[in-house]
N, C-alpha and C positions, 0 to 999 in steps of 0.2 A: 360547281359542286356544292349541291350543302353539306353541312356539317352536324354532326348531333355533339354535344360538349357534354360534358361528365365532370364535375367536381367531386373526388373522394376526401373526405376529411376522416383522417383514424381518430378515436376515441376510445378509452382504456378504464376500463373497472374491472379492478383483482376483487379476487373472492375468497385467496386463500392464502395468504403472505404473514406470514408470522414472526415477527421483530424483522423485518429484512430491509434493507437500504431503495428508500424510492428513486428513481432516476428515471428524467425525464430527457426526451430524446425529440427537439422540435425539426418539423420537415417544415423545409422553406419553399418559400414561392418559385413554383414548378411550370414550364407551360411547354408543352407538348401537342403535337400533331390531332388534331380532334376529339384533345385531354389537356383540363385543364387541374392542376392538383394546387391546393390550397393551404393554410398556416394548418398545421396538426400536429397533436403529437401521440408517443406509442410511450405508456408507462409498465414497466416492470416488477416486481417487487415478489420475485419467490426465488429460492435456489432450485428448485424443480420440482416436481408436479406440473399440474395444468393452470393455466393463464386465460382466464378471459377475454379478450377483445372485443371490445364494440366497433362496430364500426358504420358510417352513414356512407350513402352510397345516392347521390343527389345531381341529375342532370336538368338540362334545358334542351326542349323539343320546338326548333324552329318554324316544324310544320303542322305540328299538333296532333302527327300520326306516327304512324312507322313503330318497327319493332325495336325494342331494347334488350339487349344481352351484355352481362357481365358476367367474367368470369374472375374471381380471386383467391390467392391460398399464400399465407402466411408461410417466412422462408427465415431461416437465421445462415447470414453468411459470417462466418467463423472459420479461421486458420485457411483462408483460402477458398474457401468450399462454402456451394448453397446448399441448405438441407429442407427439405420439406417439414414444419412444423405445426401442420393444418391438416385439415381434409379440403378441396376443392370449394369453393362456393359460387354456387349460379345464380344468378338473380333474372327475372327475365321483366316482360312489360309486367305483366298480373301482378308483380312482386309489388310494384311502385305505388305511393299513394301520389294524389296531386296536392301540390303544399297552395301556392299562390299563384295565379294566372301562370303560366306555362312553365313551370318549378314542377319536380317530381322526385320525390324522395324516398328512400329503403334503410330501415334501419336494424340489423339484425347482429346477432352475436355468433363467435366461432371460438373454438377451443384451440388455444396454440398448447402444445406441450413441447418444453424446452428440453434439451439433451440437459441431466444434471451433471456432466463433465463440463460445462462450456461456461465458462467466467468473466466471459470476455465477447461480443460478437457485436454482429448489426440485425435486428429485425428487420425484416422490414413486408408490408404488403405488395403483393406481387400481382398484380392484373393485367386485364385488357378487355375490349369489348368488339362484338360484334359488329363491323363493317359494313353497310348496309347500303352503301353509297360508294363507296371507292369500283368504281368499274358496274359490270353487270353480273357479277357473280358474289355475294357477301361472302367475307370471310372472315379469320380474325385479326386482328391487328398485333403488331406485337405484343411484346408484354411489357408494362411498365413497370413502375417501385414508387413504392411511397418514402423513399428517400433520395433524393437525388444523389445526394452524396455519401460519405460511411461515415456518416453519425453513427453514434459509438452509442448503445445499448447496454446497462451492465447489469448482470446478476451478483447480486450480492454476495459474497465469500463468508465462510466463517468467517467469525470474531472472534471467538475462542482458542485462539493460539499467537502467540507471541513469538518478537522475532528476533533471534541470536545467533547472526553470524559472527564468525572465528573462522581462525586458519584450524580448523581441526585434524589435518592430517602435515602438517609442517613443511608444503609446500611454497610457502610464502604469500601466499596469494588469498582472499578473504573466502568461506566458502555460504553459500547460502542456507540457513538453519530455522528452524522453526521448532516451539514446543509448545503441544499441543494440551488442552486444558484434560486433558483425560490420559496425559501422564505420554506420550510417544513423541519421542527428540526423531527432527529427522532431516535429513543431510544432504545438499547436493555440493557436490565437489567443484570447484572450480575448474581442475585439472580435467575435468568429463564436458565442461562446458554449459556446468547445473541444469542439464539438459534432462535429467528424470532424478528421483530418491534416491540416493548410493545407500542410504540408512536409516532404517525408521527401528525404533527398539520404544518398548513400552518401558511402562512402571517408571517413569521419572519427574513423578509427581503429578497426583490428581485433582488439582486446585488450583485460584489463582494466587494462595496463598504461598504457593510453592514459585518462589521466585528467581528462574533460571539464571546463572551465572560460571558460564563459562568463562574459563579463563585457562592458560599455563600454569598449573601449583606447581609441578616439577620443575618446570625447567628445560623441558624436553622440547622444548620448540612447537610442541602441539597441545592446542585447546583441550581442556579437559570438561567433558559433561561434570555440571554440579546446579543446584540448587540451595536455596537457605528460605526454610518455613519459618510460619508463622510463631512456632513453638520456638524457633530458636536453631534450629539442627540444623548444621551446614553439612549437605553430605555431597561427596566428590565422588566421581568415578573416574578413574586414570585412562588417557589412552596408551599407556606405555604398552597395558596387558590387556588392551582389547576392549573396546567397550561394551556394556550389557548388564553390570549390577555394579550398586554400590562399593566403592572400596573401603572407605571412610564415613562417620556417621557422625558428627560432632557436634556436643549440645553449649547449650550458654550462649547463644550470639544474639539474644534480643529476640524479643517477639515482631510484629506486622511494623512497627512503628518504627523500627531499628532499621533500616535501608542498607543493601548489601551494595560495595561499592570497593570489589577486589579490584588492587593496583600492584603493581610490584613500586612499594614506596622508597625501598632501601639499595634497589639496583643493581639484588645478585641472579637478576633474570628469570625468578618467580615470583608469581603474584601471591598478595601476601591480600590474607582474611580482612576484612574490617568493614566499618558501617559505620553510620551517622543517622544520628536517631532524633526526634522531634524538639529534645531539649537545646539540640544546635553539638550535644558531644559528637567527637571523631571516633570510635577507637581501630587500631590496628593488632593484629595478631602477625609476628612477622613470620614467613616460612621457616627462614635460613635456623631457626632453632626449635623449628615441629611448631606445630598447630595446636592447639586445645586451651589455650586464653589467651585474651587479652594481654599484649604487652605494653604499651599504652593508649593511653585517653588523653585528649585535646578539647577545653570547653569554647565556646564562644562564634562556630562554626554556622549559625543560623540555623532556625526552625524548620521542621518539612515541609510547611504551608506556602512557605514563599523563598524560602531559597533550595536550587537544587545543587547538588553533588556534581559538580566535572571532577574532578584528578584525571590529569594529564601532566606527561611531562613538556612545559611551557618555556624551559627554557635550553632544550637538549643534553641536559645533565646526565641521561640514563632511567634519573628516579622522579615517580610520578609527585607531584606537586599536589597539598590542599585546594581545593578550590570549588567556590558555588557561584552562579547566576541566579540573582533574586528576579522577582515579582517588579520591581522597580527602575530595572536596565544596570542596574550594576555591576561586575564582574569581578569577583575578589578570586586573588590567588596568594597565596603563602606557598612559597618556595622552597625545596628542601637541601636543600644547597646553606642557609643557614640555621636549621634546624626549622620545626615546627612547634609552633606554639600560636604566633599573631601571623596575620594579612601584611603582607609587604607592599599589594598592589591594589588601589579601590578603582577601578575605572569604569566610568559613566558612558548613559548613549548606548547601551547594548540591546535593546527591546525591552518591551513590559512581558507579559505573563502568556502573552501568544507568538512571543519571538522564543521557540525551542531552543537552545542549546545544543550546540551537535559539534563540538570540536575536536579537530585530528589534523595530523599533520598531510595539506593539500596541496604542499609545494614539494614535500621531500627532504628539507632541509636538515631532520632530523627534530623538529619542534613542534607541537601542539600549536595549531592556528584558532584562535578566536571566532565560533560562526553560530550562526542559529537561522533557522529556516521556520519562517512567521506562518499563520495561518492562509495567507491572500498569496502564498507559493515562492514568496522569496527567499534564497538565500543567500545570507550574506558572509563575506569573510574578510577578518583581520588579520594576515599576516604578521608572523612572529618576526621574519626577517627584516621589517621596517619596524618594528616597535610597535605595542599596541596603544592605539588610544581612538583609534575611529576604522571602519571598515574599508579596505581596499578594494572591495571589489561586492558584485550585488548580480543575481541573476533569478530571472522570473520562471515562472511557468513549471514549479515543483511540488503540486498538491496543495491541497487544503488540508486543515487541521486533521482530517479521517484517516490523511495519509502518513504513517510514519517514517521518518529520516532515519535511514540506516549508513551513513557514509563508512568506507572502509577501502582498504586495498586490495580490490578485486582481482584484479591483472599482474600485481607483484612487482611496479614498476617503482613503487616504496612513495608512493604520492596515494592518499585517501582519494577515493573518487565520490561521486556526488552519486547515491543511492536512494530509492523509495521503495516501500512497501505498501501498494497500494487496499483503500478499504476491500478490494474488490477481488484478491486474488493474486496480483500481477505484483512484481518485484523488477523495477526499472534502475539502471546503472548508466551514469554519465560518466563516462574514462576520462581522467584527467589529461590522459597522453595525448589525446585530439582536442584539449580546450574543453572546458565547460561552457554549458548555457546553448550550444545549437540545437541538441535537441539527445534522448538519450538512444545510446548505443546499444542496450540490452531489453530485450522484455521476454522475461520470465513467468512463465504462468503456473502457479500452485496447485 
């Protein structure tokens, strides 16, 4: 029987992608029944609208005659399901030019238009050709894909929203949050299985100067929506009486420079105001005697540029601890257990400026564990329960720098689990209670 062979190679030129994430999706060496597919790749780069594709369409004619037929149309498989993203494309012999002694090649363009809900999918080219040879009747062959496997395709997600989960309704359990650069907090519950919005409410800040800050002020056990701008205004909304407008509107807390960094530092079960601003000052506003200034300041704290802000309670006292991770792997904590003023603890070996900071307590034991998760996906952890001074434990395969580190207690089970918020949409959770590092237990799509 002879055989006609078909090399498809995809080839990709957007036309109309505006600041969007390029991601590139390589198809590997393929070899198939009377098709042979080759190194290619399919590039993306819009949130939706219409996409371009090029595509070459290149066979070898054994006998130097016969008819050639293709047929191809562009498919996104997503959430289970193929969707048609093309119109049909037929290519026939007349189509073909001849490149080099028995080489014949078509190179034409098709329009995919991508569903703008889908954040997440596989493209891929879907063909086949005319059978010319198999028996004495031609028909079609099945249909192939220009991925063999589910290489992973991604549209780019807004960037414009930030990501704040809290227990916000006081079921213990972390809930998934987001607020949005055009002022709309919005909520999925754990207890629902953050399976869609329980809550989207506007007007809670239209900038990204407005810098959200949930936390407990009551007491109540439940997160309270709040922000603090660049003017200075820390305004809160309570959940005791429902969320939806401001309760409080409070001025004097520093402009952009002044970092909000509410902790409950005095450990009567509300978080109390405070900030650390470029000069390296602390200050705290404590709840337990109302809100509206500053009740002290603490100099000596390090700059913005290179040291960040943890407060955590590190040593399970109740009350949240000073504390920054510099630029240079150090990790200072000052203890409130004997007041604050100076660093009790300097300890080395914690990452330079691309190991994030993301510490919580990952065991349960009641204490702030030591972690930060580097740009190249690692992250790492220092348990409180053995002492700190070098990392216990280390695990791969958790995003590049695009992605941000949201760890928190998702499941209620009083152990942080290992979370991302990917650039792309998707909000991934690794449950502590089955072990970290196999692979994650949740995916979330925004």
């Amino acid at each position: 029987m002879r055989k006609l062979i078909f090399t498809i190679l995809t080839i990709v030129a957007v036309f109309n992608s505006v600041s969007a994430q390029s991601v590139y999706v390589n198809v590997e060496n393929w070899g198939v029944p009377n098709a042979y597919l080759y190194v290619g790749k399919i590039k993306y780069e819009s949130n939706s609208g219409e996409t371009a594709f090029n595509t070459s369409v290149k066979f070898k004619r054994f006998d130097g005659s016969t008819q050639v037929r293709v047929q191809a149309i562009y498919v996104l498989y997503a959430n289970g399901f193929e969707t048609a993203i093309s119109d049909s494309i037929f290519v026939t012999t007349s189509d073909f030019t001849q490149n080099t002694g028995t080489y014949w090649s078509k190179e034409f363009v098709k329009t995919a238009k991508l569903p703008p809900n889908y954040k997440i999918g596989v493209v891929k080219l879907k063909w086949r050709y005319w059978d010319t040879y198999s028996g004495t009747t031609p028909k079609w062959s099945s249909y192939y894909y220009a991925s063999k496997t589910y290489e992973t395709i991604r549209a780019s997600a807004p960037t414009d929203f930030i990501s704040v989960p809290a227990d916000y309704d006081g079921d213990g359990k972390m809930d998934v949050a987001i607020r949005e650069i055009n002022g709309y907090w919005k909520i999925r519950f754990a207890k629902n299985n953050f399976q869609s919005w329980d809550v989207a409410l506007p007007n809670y800040g239209n900038s990204n100067d407005a810098v959200p800050v949930p936390a407990d002020y009551d007491g109540d056990g439940k997160a309270d929506l709040s922000v603090k701008d660049a003017n200075g205004y820390w305004r809160i909304d309570y959940a005791k009486n429902g969320f939806g407008s401001w309760d409080v509107a409070l001025p004097n807390y520093g402009n952009s420079l002044a970092v909000p960094i509410p902790e409950d530092y005095d450990g009567d079960g509300k978080a109390d105001l405070a900030t650390k601003d470029n000069n390296g000052i602390w200050r705290i506003d404590y709840a337990v005697n109302g809100f509206g200034s500053f009740d002290v300041s603490f100099p000596g704290y390090g700059n913005t540029s290179d040291a960040k802000p943890v407060p955590r309670d590190y040593d399970g006292d109740g009350k949240a601890d000073l504390s920054i991770k510099d630029i240079n792997g150090f990790w200072w904590i000052d203890y409130s257990a004997n007041g604050f003023g100076s660093f009790d603890k300097k300890l080395p070996g914690y990452g330079l400026a691309d190991a994030i900071p993301v510490p919580a307590d990952y065991d349960g034991d009641g204490k702030a564990d030591l972690a930060v998760k580097n740009f190249n996906g690692y992250w790492y952890i220092d348990y409180a329960a053995n002492g700190f001074g070098s990392f216990d434990a280390d695990y791969a395969g958790y995003g590049g720098k695009d992605n941000i580190a949201v760890p928190g207690d998702y499941d209620g089970d009083g152990k942080a689990d290992l979370a991302l918020k990917y650039s792309y949409g998707y909000w991934y959770i690794d449950y502590a209670a089955n072990g970290f590092g196999l692979s994650f237990d949740v995916a979330i799509e925004l």
